[in-house]
FIRO-720198 format. One record per residue (C-alpha): x, y, z. Coordinates in steps of 0.1 Angstrom, whole numbers, plus 2048, in hexadecimal, padded with zeros to 3 digits. Layout:
N
XYZ;...
***
This chain:
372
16452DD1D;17250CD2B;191504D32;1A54E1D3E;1B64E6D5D;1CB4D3D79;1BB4D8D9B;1C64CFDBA;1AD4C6DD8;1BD4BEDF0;1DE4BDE05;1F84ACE0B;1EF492DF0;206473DDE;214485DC1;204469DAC;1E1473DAD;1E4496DBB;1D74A9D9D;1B44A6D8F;1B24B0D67;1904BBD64;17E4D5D50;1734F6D61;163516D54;173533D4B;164556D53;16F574D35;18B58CD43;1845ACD55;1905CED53;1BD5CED50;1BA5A1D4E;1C3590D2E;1BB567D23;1D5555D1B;1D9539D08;1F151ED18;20F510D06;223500D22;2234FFD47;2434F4D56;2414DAD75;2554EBD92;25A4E1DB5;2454FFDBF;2274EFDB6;22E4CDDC7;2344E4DE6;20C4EDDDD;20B4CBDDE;21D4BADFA;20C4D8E12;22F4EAE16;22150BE06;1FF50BE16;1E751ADFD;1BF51DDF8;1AF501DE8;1A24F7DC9;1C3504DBA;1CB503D92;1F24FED97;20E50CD7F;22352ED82;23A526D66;22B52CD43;229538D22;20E53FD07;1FB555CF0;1E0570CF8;1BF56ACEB;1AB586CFC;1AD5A3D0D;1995B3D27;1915D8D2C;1AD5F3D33;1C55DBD26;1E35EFD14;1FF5D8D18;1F75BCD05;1E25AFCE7;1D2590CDB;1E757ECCC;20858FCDB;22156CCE4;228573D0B;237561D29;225566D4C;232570D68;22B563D8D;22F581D9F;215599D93;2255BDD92;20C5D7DA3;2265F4D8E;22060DDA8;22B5FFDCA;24F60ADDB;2615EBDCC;2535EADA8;25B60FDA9;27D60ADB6;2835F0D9E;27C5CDDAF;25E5C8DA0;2615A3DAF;2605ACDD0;23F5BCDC8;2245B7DE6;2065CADE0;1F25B0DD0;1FD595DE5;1F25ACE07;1D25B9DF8;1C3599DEA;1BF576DEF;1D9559DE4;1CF54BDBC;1B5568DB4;1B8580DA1;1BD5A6DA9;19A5ADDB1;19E58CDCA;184580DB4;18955BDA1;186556D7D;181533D80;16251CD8A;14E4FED87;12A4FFD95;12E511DB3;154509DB9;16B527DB3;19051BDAA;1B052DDB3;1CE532D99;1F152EDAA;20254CDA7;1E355ED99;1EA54BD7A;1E4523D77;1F751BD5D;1F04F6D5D;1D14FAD48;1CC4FED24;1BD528D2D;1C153FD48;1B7563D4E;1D2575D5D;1D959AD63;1EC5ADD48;2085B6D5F;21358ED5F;21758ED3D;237591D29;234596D04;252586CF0;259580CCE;23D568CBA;25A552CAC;268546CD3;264520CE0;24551DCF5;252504D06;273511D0F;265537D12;24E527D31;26D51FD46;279543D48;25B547D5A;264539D77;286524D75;2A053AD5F;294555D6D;29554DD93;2B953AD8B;2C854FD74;2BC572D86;2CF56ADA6;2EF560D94;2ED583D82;2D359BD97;2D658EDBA;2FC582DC3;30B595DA4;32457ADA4;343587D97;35A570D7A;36E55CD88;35C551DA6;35A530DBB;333525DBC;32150ADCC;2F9501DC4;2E54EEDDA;2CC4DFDC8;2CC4D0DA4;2AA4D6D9C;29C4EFD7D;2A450ED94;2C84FDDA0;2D24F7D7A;2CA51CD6D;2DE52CD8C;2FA510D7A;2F0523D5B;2F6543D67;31853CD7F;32752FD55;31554ED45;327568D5D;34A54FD5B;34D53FD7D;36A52FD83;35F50ED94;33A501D98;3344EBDB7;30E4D8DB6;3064CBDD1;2E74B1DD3;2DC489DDE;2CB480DBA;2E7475DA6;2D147DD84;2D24A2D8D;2F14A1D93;2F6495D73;2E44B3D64;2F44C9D75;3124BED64;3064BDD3F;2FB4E7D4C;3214F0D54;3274E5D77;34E4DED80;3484C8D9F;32A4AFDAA;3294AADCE;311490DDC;306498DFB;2F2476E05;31C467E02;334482E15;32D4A5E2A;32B4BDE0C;3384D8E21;35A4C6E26;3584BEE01;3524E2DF8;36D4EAE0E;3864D1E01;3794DFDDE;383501DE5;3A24FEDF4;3974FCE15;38B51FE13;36751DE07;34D52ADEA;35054FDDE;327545DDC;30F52FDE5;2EE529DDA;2CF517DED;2B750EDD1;2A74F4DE5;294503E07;29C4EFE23;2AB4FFE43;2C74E2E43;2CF4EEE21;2D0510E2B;2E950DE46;2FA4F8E32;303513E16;30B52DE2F;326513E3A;333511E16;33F534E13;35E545E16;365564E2F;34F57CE1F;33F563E07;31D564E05;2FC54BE06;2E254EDF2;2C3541DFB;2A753BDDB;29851EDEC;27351EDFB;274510E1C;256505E31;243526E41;25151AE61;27350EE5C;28F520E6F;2B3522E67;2CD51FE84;2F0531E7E;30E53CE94;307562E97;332566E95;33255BE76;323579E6A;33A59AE75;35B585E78;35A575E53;340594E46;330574E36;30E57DE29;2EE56CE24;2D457AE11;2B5572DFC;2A856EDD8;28756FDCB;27F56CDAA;2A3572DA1;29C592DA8;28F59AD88;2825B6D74;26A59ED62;2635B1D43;28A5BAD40;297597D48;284580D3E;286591D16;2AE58FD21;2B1570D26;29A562D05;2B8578CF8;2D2562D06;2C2545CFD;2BE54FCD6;2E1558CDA;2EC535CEB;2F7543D05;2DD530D1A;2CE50FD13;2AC50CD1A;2A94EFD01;2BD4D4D1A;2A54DFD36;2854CDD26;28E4ADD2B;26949CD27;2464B0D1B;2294A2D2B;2014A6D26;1EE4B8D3A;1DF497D46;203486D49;2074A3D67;20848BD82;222475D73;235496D6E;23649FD91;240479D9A;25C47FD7F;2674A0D8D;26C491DB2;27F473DA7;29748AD96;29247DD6F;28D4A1D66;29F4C0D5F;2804CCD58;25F4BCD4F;2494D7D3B;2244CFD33;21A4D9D12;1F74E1D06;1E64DBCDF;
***
């Protein structure tokens, strides 16, 4: 079948013209893969990373990891799913039998991303192609065009009568922002957070410090728009760190004696350092950011067994995908989470440029581009 697709070629490229929208074959799906039918594919700074060279990745790439659809066809083997089953996908694509999905951190799961090659598919073979040009999906799923064959293990079914476009952003944003409020930190009520980063993963970790009852929400960020968001999402504070030292103003913020928890949802080393800074004695950072492969974080080693601070990691809000991500469509029916403010503009799949130019220039909480 064919299939309309973003590609990228090349990078670093201008955001303006990075992606190509051109129309590519489809092969059918083997044994345990399933087509899906796109609904929306959220724009999130993990694919501009694709973009601006700061994730390195094989090229052509179909870009997208955050999106939503129907099933249309199944392959062989496939138990899981059905055509015509409503699902969201998943970026990391649980093996199920590895130490961590078996331990229950199905996120952390590395067998597939050890044993084959970045964008294919399990087999390390590509479903994707145009003449003799095999194409990559990002994440082993693409989402930026209209069909993608993805293994049944990304796939989570959820109720028929769910918000495409809404239900796409639990692939990626809610889920990564959310989860490491409530899976990775475990913040407690009451406590004293600060988020770097306003962005659609920065806003859900907002979502999550109100949904567990923080007591004070400090954002920290240089776009005054998102800051602006961040408000309308259930932040206390706004601290602008392009006009004072936002340590000092999370200090002067917390009494002088810093954040219960901090949050990194950006992936700079500066950034880093700088949340580590903003917590209390035995506070602790949280780091959800992607930094560049090679970017190294300098800290005073005595600030680690003399304040038992702690500074730890979060991937993919350390999620039990098919668990979570059905949890929180169930907060959002029950208004506990609003997904509906995060859409703030829909886009064509050959508007995806201007959406990426959108994204940087902070007019977004979150662009989504929606398919026919």
């Amino acid at each position: 079948m064919k299939t309309r697709a973003a590609v990228l070629y090349d990078a670093p490229r201008p955001m303006a013209s990075a992606m190509v929208v051109e129309e590519l074959e489809l092969d059918p799906p083997g044994v345990g893969e399933v087509v899906v039918k796109l609904a929306a594919s959220g724009v999130c700074h993990s694919d501009y990373s694709v973009i601006n060279g700061n994730i390195p990745h094989p090229l052509p790439v179909v870009l997208g990891h955050e999106g939503a659809g129907t099933v249309v066809e199944v392959g062989a083997g496939v138990r899981s799913v059905k055509s015509g089953d409503t699902a969201i996908l998943t970026y990391v694509t649980p093996c199920g039998r590895c130490y961590f999905c078996t331990t229950g951190k199905p996120a952390l799961c590395t067998t597939h991303s050890r044993d084959t090659p970045p964008g294919t598919l399990l087999d390390g073979t590509c479903r994707l192609h145009k003449r003799d040009t095999r194409y990559r999906q990002l994440t082993r799923l693409g989402t930026m065009s209209e069909y993608a064959v993805v293994s049944e293990n990304a796939v989570v079914p959820i109720r028929p009568d769910t918000p495409l476009d809404k239900a796409a952003l639990i692939g990626c944003a809610v889920t990564t922002g959310v989860g490491a409020v409530l899976n990775t930190a475990k913040v407690e009520a009451g406590s004293r957070i600060v988020v770097i980063g306003a962005g659609g993963v920065g806003l859900n970790v907002v979502q999550g410090a109100r949904l567990v009852g923080a007591s004070r929400i400090i954002v920290v960020d240089v776009v005054p728009s998102k800051l602006e968001y961040a408000r309308k999402f259930g932040a206390t504070d706004l601290v602008n760190a392009k006009e004072c030292d936002p340590i000092q103003a999370v200090m002067d913020l917390t009494d002088g004696i810093g954040a219960d928890y901090a949050f990194e949802a950006i992936g700079g080393a500066r950034t880093i350092e700088q949340a580590f800074r903003m917590i209390r004695i035995a506070g602790t950072a949280v780091v959800i950011g992607i930094a560049e492969h090679d970017a190294e974080v300098r800290l005073p080693a005595t600030m680690f067994p003399r304040g038992e601070r702690r500074l730890i990691g979060c991937y993919y809000g350390s999620s039990r995908m098919r668990v979570d991500m059905v949890k929180y469509l169930g907060l959002y029916r029950d208004g506990q989470l609003n997904l509906d403010a995060l859409v703030t503009k829909t886009y064509t799949l050959d508007q995806v440029n201007e959406a990426f130019v959108d994204m940087q220039e902070g007019r977004n909480a979150r662009g989504v581009i929606v398919f026919d």
